[in-house]
Structure formats: structure tokens, C-alpha cells
C-alpha positions as CSV (number, residue, x, y, z in Angstrom):
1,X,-2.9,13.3,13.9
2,X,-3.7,12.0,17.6
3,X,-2.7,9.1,19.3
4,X,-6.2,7.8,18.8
5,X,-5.9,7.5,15.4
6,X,-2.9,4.7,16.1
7,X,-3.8,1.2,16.2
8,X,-2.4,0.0,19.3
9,X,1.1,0.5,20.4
10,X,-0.2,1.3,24.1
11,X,3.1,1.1,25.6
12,X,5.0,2.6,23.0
13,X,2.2,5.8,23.6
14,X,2.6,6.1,27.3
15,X,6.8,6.0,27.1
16,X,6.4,8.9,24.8
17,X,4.1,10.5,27.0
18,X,6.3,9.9,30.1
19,X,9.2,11.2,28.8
20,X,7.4,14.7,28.0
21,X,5.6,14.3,31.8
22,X,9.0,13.7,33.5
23,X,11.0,16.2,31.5
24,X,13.4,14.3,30.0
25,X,12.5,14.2,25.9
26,X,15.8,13.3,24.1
27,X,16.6,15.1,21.2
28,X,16.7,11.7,18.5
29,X,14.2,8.8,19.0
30,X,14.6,5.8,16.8
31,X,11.0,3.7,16.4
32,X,12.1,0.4,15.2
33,X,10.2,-2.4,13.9
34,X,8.6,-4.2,10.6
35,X,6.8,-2.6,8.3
36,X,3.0,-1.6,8.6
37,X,2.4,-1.9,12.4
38,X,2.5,1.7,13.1
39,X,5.8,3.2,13.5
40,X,5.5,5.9,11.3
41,X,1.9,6.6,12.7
42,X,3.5,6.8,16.0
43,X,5.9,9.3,15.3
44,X,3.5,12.0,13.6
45,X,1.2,11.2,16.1
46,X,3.9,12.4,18.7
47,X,5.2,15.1,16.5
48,X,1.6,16.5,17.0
49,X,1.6,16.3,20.4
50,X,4.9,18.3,21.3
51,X,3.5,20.6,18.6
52,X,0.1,21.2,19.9
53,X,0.2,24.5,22.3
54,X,-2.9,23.0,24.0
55,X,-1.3,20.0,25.3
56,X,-1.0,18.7,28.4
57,X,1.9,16.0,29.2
58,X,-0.2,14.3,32.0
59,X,-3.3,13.4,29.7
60,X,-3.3,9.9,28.7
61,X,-3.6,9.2,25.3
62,X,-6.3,6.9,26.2
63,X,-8.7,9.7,27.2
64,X,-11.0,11.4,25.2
65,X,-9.4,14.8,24.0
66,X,-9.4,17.8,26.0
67,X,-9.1,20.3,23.4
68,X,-9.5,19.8,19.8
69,X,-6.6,19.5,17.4
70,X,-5.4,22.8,15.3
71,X,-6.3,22.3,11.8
72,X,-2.7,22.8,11.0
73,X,-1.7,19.8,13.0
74,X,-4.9,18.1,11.8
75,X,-4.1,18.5,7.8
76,X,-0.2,18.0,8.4
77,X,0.6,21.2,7.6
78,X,2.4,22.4,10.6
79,X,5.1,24.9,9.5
80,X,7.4,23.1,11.7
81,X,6.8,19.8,11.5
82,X,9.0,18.5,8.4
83,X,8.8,15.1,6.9
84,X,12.0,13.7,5.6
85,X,11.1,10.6,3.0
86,X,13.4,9.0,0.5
87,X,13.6,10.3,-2.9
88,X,14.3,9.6,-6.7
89,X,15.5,11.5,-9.3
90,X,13.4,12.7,-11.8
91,X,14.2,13.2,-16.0
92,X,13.4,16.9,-15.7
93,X,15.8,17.4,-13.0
94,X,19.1,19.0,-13.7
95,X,22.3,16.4,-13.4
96,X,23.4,18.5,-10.5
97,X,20.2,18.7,-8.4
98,X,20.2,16.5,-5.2
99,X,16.6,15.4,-4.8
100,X,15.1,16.5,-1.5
101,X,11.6,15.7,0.4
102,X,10.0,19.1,-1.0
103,X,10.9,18.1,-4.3
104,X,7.8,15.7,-3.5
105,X,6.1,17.4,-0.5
106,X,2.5,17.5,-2.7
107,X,2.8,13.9,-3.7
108,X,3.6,13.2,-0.2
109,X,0.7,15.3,1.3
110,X,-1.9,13.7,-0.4
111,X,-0.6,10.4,0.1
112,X,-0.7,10.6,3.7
113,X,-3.8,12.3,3.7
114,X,-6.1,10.2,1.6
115,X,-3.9,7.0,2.7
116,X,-3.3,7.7,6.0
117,X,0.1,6.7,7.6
118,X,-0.1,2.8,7.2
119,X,1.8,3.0,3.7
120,X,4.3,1.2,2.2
121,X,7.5,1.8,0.1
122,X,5.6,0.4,-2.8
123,X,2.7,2.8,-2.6
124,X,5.3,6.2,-2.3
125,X,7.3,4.7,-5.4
126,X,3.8,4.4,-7.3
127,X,2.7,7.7,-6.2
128,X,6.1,9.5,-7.3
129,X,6.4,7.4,-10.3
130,X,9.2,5.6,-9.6
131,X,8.9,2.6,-11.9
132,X,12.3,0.5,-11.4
133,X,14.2,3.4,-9.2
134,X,15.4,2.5,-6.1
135,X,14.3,5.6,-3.6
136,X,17.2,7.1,-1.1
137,X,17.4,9.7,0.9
138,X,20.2,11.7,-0.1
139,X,23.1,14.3,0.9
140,X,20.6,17.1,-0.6
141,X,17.8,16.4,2.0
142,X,20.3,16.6,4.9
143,X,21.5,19.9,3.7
144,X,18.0,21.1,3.5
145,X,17.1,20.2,6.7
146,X,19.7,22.2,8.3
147,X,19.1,25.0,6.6
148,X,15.1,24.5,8.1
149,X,15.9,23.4,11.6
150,X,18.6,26.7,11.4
151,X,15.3,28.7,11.7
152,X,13.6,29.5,14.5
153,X,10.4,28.2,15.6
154,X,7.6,29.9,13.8
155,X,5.3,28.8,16.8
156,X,7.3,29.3,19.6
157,X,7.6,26.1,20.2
158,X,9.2,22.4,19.3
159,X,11.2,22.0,15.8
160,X,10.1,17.8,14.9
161,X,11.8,16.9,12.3
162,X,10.1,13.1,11.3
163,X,12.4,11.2,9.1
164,X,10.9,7.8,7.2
165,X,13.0,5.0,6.5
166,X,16.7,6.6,8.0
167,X,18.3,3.4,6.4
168,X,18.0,4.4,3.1
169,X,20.3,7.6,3.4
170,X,23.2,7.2,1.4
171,X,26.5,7.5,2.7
172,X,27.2,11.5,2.2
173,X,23.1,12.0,3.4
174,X,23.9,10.1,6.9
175,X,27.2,11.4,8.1
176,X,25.6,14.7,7.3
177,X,22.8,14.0,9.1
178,X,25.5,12.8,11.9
179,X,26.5,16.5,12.7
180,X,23.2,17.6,13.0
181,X,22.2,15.2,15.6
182,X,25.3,15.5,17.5
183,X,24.5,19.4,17.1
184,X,20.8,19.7,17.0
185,X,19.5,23.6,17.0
186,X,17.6,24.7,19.7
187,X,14.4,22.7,20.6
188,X,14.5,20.6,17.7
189,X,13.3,16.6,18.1
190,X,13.8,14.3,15.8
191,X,12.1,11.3,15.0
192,X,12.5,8.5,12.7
193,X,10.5,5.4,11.6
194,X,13.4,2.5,11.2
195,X,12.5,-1.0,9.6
196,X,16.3,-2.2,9.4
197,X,18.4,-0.5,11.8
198,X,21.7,-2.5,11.3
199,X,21.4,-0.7,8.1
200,X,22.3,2.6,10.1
201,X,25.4,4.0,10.9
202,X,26.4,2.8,14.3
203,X,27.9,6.6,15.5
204,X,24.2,7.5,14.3
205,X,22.9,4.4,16.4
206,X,24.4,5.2,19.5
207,X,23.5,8.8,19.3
208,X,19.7,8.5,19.3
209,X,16.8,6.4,21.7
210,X,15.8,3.6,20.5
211,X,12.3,2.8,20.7
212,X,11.5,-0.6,19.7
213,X,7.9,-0.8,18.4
214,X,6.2,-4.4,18.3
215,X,3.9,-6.1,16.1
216,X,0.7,-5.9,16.9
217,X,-1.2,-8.7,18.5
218,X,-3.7,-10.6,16.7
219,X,-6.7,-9.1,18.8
220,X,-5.6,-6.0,18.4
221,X,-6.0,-6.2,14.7
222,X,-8.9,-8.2,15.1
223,X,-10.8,-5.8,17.4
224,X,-9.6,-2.7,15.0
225,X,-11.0,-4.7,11.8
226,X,-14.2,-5.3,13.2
227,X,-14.8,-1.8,15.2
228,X,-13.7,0.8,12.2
229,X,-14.2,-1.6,9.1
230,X,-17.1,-3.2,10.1
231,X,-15.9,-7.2,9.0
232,X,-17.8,-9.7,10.4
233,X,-16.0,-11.9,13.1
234,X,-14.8,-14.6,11.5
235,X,-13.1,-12.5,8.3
236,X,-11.8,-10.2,11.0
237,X,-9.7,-13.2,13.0
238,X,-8.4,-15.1,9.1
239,X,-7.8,-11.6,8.0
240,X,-5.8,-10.6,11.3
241,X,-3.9,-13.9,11.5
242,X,-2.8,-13.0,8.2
243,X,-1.9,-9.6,8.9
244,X,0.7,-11.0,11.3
245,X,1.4,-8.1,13.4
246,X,0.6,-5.4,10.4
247,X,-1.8,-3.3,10.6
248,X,-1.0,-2.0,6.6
249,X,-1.1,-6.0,5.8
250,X,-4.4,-6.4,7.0
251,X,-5.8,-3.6,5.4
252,X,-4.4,-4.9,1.9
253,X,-6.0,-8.6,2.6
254,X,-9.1,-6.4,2.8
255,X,-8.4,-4.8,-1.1
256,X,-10.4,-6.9,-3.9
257,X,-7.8,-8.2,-6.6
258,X,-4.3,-8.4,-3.5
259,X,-1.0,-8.3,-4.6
260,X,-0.7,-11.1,-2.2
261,X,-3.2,-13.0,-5.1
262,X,-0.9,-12.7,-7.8
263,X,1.9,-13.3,-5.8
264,X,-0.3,-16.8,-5.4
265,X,-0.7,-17.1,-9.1
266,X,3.3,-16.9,-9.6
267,X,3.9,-19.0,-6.6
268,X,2.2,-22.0,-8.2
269,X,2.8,-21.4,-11.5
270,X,6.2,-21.7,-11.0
271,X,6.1,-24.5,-8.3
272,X,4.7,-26.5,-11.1
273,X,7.1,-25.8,-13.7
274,X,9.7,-26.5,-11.1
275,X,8.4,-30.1,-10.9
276,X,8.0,-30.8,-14.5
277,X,11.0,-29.0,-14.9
278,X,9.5,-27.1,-17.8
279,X,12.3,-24.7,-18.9
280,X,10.6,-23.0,-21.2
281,X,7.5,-22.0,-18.6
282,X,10.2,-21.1,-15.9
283,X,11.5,-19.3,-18.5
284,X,8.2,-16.9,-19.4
285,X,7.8,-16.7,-15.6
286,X,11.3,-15.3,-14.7
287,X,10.5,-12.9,-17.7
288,X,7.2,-11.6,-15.5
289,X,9.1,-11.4,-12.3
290,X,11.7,-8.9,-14.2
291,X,9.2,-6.6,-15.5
292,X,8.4,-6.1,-11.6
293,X,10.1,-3.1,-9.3
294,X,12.6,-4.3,-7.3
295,X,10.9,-3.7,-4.4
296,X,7.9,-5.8,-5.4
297,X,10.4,-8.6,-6.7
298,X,12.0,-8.4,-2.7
299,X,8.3,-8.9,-1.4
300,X,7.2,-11.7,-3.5
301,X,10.4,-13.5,-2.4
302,X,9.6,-12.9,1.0
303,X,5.8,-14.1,-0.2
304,X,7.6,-17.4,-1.7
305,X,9.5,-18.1,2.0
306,X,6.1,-17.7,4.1
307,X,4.6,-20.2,1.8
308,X,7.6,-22.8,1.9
309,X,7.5,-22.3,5.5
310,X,3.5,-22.5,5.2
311,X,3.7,-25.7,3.7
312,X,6.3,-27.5,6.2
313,X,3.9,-26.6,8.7
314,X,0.7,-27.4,7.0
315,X,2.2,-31.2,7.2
316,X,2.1,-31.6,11.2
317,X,-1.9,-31.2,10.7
318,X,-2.2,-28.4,13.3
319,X,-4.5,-25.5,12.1
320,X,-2.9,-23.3,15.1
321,X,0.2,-23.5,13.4
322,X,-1.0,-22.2,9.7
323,X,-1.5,-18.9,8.4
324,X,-2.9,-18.7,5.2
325,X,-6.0,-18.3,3.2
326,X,-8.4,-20.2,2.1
327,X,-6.8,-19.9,-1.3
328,X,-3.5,-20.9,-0.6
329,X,-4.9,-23.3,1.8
330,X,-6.2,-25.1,-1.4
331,X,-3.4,-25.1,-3.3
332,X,-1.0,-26.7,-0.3
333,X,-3.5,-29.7,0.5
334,X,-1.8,-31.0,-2.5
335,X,1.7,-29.3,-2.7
336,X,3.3,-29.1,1.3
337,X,4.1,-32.9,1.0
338,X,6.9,-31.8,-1.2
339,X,8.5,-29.3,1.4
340,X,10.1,-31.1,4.0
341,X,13.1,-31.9,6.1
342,X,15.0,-32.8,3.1
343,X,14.8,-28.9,1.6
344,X,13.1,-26.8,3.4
345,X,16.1,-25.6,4.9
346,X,18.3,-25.0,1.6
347,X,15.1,-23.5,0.0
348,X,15.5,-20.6,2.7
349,X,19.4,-20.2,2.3
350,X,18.6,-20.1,-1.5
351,X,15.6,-18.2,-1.6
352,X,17.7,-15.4,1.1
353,X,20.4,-15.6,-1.0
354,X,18.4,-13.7,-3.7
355,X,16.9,-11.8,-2.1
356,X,19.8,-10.4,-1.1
357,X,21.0,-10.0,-4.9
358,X,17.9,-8.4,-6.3
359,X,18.9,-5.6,-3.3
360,X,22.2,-5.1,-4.4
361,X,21.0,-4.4,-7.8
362,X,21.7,-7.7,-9.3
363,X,19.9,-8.5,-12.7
364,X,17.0,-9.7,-12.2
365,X,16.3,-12.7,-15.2
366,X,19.6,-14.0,-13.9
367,X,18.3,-14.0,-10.2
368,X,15.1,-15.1,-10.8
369,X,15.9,-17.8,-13.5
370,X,18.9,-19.1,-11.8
371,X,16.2,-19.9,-8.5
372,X,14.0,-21.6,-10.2
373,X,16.3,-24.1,-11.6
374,X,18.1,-24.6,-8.3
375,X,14.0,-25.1,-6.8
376,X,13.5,-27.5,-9.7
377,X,16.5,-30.0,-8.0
378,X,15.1,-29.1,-4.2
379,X,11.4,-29.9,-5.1
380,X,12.8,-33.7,-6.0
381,X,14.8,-34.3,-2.6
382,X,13.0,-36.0,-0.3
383,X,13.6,-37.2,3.2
């Protein structure tokens, strides 16, 4: 993995380069930003980097490669490079056993590697068959990767230790993760990937470099869609204003058959029962939403408050200021004049407000059920 093979970032590339040029690599780096624009990219692309014994600290990352990668860095398989990644627990584990990263390490592998590093929570739960479990990182992983960054190097080199979502350690897993950064062994670097760093403890905050990675511009998604997908102009620029900042966004507007489709399909269907007040459909819908994974249940909410939002702003008539497909488009030539002043700002609080439950493992018919009919009275307010 090269720096090449990141989309964008440019000035999140040469900080990382400069601190290796100018000697002054910390031992923890944070990257922190939203999901799919690159962060966990980044990091493995950095990991290599420190990792490759052909290096050199003044090449730009911009220039064409000087010696080629080693195959071990190339596959992933670097004995010391180690990917921490949150975890479930599995039936045919023992009661006892603490899920760790290598519990999964082939799942992971070939996710990564056929996938690439643009992936999302949802695809790791599918490819570990999750179903409804929430995924952490827990007290077991932290005890492993003492005992691996105890070792010495096996190259001589670096230790990078590359740790996925940090925020979802539980509370044993972070303070002792804690002592190890406070303590790191010998030439050890970690890195982690952070989408919600309040999430983190702040002694763990205060202890590391934080990197704060932003989403990508629009061109930049553009110029990536058109240059290594080969899309046509025009799909390339709907597709990248879509993406908004994510890279991993753009590449699923590109998939035949989207979630963000069904999550389309749901959004009116429900919208309509809302307004007719049609129990009974609101029902059968909240029904389909529980039979989701929380996680997809916590991104169709945040699908439902970009179309509210959508839809305000699809009344002032300014194209600029809408981003959505043709689709959707459609569907709120008819429906925005119902979002306005009156509710759209109650429809956020309520909409948050569940999103917040269905992440604090609330039951989901009663979250989902008890939304739409507090939408059904919104929909009616008007200015």
C-alpha cells in the first residue's frame, strides 16, 4: 500500500512525510474525520512507508516510486504491521474468550484485499457475520497487542500498530490500551483511524497527535471517478456531489441495486403513510426497519435527515444548493413543499433523538414506530 493508491489527502501525505523528514515522528497519531474519505487508507499507506527499508523520507509521495514495494508490504502481510479492528463474539467461542483482531485476521485480509481500504462498518459486520451484534474492540485485543508490540522487530525496523475505529473500545480495552501508549516499546508507532473522537478517552486524547483528515473536495472525487473508473463526465460530477467528501460513498452510488435506493423506497413509503396517517402501513414499515442491523437502521436515519434537509432546500429553487439524484429528485418535486420552517427543525431534534436510541441499544419497533407517528403530526404543521 503506497500513497498513490490514496485518493487525495495531499496535505495530510506531506505532514506525514515531514514529520519522518524532520525527525520528529510521535509515537500515537490520531486521523480524524467521517467515514469513507480515506483515513484508514492513510494510515496503512503510512504504516508502509515507515516499514519499507527502501524508503527515503525526502521523496514526495507525489513522485513516481523509486523502488518498488516488498511484496510483504504490498499483500499486507508485514510481520510487523498489526491491524487492530473491532470484534464480535462468536457461538463457538468459549464464555470466557475475549475476542481479539486475529480471531478474524483471514476475514479481514481478504476484505481489505479484494475491497481495498475504502470500507465500511457495515461491510466488516457482513463479512464476519455479524447479523444484529454490535462490534467493539475489547480488553482481549489490548492484551494481545502488548504481548506483540513486547516483541522485537522482526525487521529491524518500525513496530506500526494500525488501530480502526479506537472509539469502539470498551471501557477495560481503552484504559488498557492507555498504559501502552503512555509506555510504548521501543520503536513502536501507532496509528488509528477515528470517525468520533469525543467518543475517546480524553487521557487517551491528549496523549496522541491528532491529525484531522478532511473530506474530499468534489473535484477530487470527480477527477478520481473519471481517471480510474472510467465514468463519463457528467455521471462523474452527480455521482461526486453525492459522494459528499466520500470517497467509499461514491464508489457505492456507482453499485447497481444502492442501499441508498432502498433507503429511497422506505423514505417515501413511509412519508406517505405519515400523511395519510395509515397506522397500519407505518406499522409493516417499522416491522422492516427492525429486521435491519443497527448499524444500517443508524444510516438510514442519517439517509432520512439529508432528505428532510434535501427537501427544505429543494424549495429556494437553487440547483447549487441540492444534492440528490435524479430519483430522489423526482420524488421531492412533489414532497419538499411539506418540509419547511414550520418542522424542519423539530424533524432533526426528533429524528437525532433516535438515532441516538437505536445506539444505546434501544428497541428498535418502539424507536422506529414511535418516529413515525411523531412525523405523522410534523408533516401537517405548516408555516
Amino acid at each position: 500500500m503506497t500513497f498513490n493508491e490514496v485518493i487525495g489527502q495531499d496535505e495530510c501525505k506531506e505532514r506525514l512525510l515531514q514529520m519522518v523528514s524532520e525527525d520528529r515522528l510521535p509515537h500515537a497519531i490520531m486521523l480524524c474525520g467521517p467515514a469513507g474519505i480515506g483515513k484508514l487508507a492513510l494510515a496503512t499507506a503510512f504504516g508502509c512507508h515507515l516499514l519499507n527499508p527502501q524508503r527515503s523520507p525526502l521523496t514526495s509521495h507525489l513522485s513516481s516510486p523509486t523502488s518498488p514495494e516488498p511484496p510483504m508490504l504490498k499483500n499486507l502481510a508485514h510481520p510487523d504491521l498489526h491491524f487492530t479492528y473491532p470484534t464480535i463474539k462468536l457461538p463457538s467461542m468459549s464464555a470466557d474468550h475475549k475476542p481479539v483482531s486475529d480471531d478474524f485476521a483471514r476475514e479481514w485480509h481478504h476484505l481489505v484485499t479484494t475491497q481495498g481500504l475504502y470500507i465500511s462498518m457495515d461491510q466488516w459486520l457482513a463479512a464476519i457475520g455479524a447479523e444484529n451484534q454490535q462490534a467493539i474492540i475489547t480488553a482481549g485485543e489490548s492484551d494481545d497487542l502488548v504481548r506483540k508490540l513486547s516483541l522485537k522487530s522482526s525487521q529491524g525496523g518500525y513496530k506500526v500498530s494500525i488501530i480502526w475505529l479506537p472509539e469502539r473500545m470498551n471501557g477495560e480495552s481503552a484504559n488498557k490500551l492507555l498504559k501502552l501508549i503512555e509506555e510504548p516499546p521501543q520503536q513502536t508507532v501507532f496509528i488509528m483511524a477515528c470517525e468520533q473522537p469525543h467518543m475517546l478517552l480524553e487521557t487517551i486524547r491528549s496523549r496522541v497527535q491528532r491529525i484531522d483528515v478532511r473530506p474530499l473536495p468534489t473535484d477530487v472525487i470527480r477527477n478520481a471517478l473519471v481517471q480510474q473508473r472510467g465514468i463519463d463526465e457528467q455521471q462523474a460530477i452527480r455521482v461526486a456531489r453525492l459522494a459528499n467528501g466520500s470517497w467509499l460513498k461514491a464508489l457505492q452510488e456507482l453499485q447497481a441495486g444502492t442501499e441508498n435506493e432502498q433507503f429511497l423506497d422506505l423514505f417515501i413509503m413511509v412519508m406517505r403513510q405519515v400523511y395519510l396517517r395509515d397506522v397500519k402501513g407505518m406499522k409493516a414499515w417499522t416491522e422492516t426497519l427492525a429486521s435491519f442491523g443497527r448499524e444500517k437502521q443508524k444510516r438510514f436515519l442519517a439517509y432520512t435527515l439529508r432528505m428532510l434537509r434535501e427537501s427544505f432546500m429543494f424549495n429556494f429553487g437553487q440547483q447549487d444548493l441540492n444534492y440528490m439524484t435524479l430519483q430522489e429528485e423526482n420524488f421531492a418535486n412533489k414532497f419538499a413543499r411539506f418540509i419547511n420552517e414550520a418542522n424542519i427543525l423539530e424533524f432533526n431534534e426528533l429524528i437525532n433523538l433516535a438515532i441516538r436510541d437505536i445506539g444505546q441499544n434501544a428497541n428498535a419497533k418502539f424507536v422506529f414506530f414511535h418516529l413515525a407517528l411523531q412525523m405523522a403530526v410534523l408533516i401537517r404543521q405548516t408555516p
